[in-house]
C-alpha positions in Angstrom: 20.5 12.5 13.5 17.5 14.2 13.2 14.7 11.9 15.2 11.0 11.3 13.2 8.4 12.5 15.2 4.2 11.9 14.6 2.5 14.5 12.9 -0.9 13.4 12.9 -2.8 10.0 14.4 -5.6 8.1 12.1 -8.3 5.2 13.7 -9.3 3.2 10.3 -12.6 2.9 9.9 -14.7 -0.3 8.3 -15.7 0.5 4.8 -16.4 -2.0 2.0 -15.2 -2.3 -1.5 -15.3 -4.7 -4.8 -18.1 -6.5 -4.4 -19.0 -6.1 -1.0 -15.7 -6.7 0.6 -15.2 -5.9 4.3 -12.3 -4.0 5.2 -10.9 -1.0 7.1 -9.9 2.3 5.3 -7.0 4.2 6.7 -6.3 6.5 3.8 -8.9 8.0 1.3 -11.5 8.7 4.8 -12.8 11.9 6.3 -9.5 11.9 9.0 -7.0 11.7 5.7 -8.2 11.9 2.6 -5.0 11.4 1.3 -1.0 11.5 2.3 0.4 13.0 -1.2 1.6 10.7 -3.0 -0.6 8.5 -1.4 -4.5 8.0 -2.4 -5.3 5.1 -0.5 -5.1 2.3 2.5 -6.9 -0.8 3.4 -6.5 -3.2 5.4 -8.3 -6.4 4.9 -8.6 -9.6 6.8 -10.9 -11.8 8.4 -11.3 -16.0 8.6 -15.0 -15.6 7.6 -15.0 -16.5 4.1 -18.6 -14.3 3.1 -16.4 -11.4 4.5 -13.9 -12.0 1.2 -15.7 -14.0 -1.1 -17.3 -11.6 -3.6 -14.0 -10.5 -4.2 -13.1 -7.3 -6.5 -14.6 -8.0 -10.0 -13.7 -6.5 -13.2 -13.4 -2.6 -12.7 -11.0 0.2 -14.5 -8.0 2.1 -13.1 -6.2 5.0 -14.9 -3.7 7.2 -13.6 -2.1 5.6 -10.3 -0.3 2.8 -8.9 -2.2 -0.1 -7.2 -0.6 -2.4 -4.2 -1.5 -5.2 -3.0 0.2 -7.0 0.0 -0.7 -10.0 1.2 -0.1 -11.2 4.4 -2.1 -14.2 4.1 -4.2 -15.9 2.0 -4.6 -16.6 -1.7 -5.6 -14.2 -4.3 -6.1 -14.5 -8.3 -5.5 -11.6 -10.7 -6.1 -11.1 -14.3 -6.5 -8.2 -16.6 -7.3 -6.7 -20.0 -3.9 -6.5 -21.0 -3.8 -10.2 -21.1 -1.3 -10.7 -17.5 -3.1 -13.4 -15.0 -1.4 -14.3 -11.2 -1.7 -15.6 -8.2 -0.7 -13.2 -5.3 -0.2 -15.9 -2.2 1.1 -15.3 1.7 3.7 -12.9 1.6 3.7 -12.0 -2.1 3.4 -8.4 -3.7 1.7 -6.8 -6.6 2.8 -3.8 -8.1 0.7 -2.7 -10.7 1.0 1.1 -13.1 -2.4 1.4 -14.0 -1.2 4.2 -16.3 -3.4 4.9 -19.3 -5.5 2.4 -18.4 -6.6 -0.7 -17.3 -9.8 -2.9 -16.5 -8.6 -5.3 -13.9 -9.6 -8.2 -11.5 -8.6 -9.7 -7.4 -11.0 -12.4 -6.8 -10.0 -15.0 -4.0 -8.9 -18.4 -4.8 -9.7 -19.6 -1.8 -13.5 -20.5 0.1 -12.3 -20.7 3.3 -9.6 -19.8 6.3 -8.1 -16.2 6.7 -7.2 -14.0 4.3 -5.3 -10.8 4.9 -3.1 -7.7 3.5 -3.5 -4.4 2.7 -4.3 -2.7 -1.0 -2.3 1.0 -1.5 -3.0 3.3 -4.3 0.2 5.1 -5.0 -0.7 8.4 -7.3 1.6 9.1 -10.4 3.3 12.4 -11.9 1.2 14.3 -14.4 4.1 12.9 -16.9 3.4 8.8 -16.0 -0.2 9.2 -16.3 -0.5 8.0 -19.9 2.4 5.3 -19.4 2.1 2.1 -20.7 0.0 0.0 -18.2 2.2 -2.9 -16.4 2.7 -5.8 -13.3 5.0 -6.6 -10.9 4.4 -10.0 -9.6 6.5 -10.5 -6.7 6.7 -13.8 -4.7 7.4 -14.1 -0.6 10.5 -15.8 -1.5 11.8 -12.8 -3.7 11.6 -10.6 -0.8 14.5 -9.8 1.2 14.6 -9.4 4.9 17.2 -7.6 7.4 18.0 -8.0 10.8 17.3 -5.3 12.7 18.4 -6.7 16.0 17.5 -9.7 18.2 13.9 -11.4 17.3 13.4 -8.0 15.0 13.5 -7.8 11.3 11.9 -6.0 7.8 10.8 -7.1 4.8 12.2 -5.0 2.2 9.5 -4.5 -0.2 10.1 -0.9 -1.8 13.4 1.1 -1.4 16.6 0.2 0.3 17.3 -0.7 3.8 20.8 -1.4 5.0 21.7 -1.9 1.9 19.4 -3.9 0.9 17.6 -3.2 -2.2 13.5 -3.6 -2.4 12.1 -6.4 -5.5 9.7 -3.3 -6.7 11.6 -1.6 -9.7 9.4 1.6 -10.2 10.9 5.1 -9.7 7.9 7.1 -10.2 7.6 8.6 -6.1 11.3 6.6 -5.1 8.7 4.3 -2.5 9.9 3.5 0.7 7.6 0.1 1.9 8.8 -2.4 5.2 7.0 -5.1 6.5 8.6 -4.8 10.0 8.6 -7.2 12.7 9.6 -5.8 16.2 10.6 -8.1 19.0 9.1 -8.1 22.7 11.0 -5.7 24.6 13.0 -4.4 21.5 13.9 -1.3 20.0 15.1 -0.7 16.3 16.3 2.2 14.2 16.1 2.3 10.4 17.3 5.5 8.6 14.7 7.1 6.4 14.2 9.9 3.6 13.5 13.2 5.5 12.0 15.4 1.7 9.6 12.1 1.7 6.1 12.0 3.6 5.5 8.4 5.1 3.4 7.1 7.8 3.6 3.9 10.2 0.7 1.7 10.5 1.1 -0.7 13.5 -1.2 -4.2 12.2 -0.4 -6.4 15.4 0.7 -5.3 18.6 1.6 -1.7 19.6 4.9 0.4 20.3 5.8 3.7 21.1 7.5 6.2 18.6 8.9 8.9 21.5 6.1 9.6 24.2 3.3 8.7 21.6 1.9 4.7 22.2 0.7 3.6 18.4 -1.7 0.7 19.3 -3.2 -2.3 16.5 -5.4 -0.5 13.7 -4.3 3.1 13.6 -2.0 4.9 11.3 0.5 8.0 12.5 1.4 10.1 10.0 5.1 11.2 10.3 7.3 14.3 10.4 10.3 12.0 9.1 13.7 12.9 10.1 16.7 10.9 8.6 16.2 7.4 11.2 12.9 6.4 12.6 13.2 5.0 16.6 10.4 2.7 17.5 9.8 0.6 21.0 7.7 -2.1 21.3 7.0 -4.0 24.5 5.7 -7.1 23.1 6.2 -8.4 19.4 4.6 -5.7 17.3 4.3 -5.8 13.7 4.1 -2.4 11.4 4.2 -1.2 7.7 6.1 1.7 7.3 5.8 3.1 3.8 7.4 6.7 2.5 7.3 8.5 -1.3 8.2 11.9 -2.8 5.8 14.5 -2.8 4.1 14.9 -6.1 2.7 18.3 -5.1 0.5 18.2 -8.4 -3.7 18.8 -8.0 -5.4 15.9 -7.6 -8.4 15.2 -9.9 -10.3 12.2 -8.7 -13.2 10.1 -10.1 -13.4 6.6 -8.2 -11.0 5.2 -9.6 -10.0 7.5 -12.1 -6.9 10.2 -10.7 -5.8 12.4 -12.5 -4.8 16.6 -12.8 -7.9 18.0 -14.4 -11.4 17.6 -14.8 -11.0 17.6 -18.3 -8.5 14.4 -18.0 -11.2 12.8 -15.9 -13.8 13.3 -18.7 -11.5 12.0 -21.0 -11.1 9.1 -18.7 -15.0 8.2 -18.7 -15.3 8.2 -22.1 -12.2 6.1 -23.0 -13.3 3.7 -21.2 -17.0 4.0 -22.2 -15.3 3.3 -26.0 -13.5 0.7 -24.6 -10.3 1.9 -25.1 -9.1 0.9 -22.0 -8.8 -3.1 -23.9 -5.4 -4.0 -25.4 
């Protein structure tokens, strides 16, 4: 068994987004811009309700995936397409942005915590243009597995022990736990070694060899084919893996795509309007 070792350690740092959303970036900042196929990660949360409230209004995406994860807390969705939701604690949205989309997160909620993370997952140059879709996935449709006393993962993306992940899209084969480390515990789970992936440890810390990963920062991993972690005291982590797209990267907010010329193309179709069903 070839062991995973870190290749690189990321702090997030606070940033804001939507409409003045706090949060902390841990992808797309000046440490990693970006973790191909990965574009993007925040982490939100906080209990003050004028931390969350303006929400993320109406805004376009072509060309990517978009994740959200919520931990907990209650969030509303709707979109030009026509789909509407409610992502709650422990649900996931999956959504292909694709040729395009003019979407909304606002919170149904005015007070208590609310917390998850949003990815961005990028797309091959041939999925771009795909037809734009949802995956609304409830906490109840999300399997776990044991990974040894007090320890377990959610299996969001991928397949763990045999366990298949709800999310159905193929476009990078996504690798995404929610894993839950007891005190005192250490756990193995086998992952893709042609994949790039990274850990990011949201409560609690553990060590991944000689190398402590503490609450709030993000290694970036040199995956082998079974990742060994050790936590002293419950720890919670996501780890999330995809293939490589090794395509250029043209991006405009959030518009991603391969050239400039596609990016000019994406301004003015949604200038037209064209991005409305």
């Amino acid at each position: 068994m070839k062991a995973t070792t870190i290749k690189q350690m990321v702090q997030g740092m606070p940033a804001s987004d939507g409409a003045g959303v706090k949060l902390k970036r841990i992808i797309g900042q000046p440490m990693l811009k970006r973790l191909d196929p990965f574009l993007m990660l925040d982490e939100f949360g906080s209990d003050d309700a004028q931390d969350y409230l303006a929400g993320f209004p109406p805004h376009p995406h072509r060309g990517f995936q978009t994740v959200t994860y919520m931990l907990n807390g209650k969030m509303g969705h709707k979109d030009s397409v026509g789909n509407q939701g409610i992502i709650e604690d422990g649900g996931l949205q999956w959504m292909n942005a694709g040729k395009g989309i003019i979407h909304e997160e606002m919170p149904k909620q005015t007070a208590g915590l609310m917390r998850g993370f949003q990815l961005w997952v990028n797309l091959p140059a041939r999925e771009k243009m795909s037809e734009p879709g949802y995956q609304d996935i409830k906490s109840a449709e999300i399997k776990e597995v044991s990974l040894g006393p007090d320890s377990k993962a959610r299996v969001l993306a991928g397949q763990l022990k045999g366990v298949q992940g709800a999310v159905s899209t193929q476009a990078v084969h996504p690798q995404f736990y929610d894993i839950h480390v007891g005190s005192k515990q250490s756990i193995n789970i086998d992952v893709n070694e042609t994949h790039n992936g990274f850990v990011y440890v949201y409560e609690g810390s553990m060590m991944l060899g000689d190398k402590a990963i503490n609450q709030g920062q993000l290694a970036v991993l040199a995956l082998g084919s079974q990742l060994t972690v050790m936590a002293e005291a419950q720890t919670k982590f996501i780890f999330v893996s995809g293939k490589p797209i090794a395509e250029p990267v043209e991006q405009y907010g959030p518009f991603v795509m391969n050239t400039r010329a596609e990016i000019e193309q994406a301004i003015e179709d949604y200038q037209q309007n064209r991005f409305v069903d």
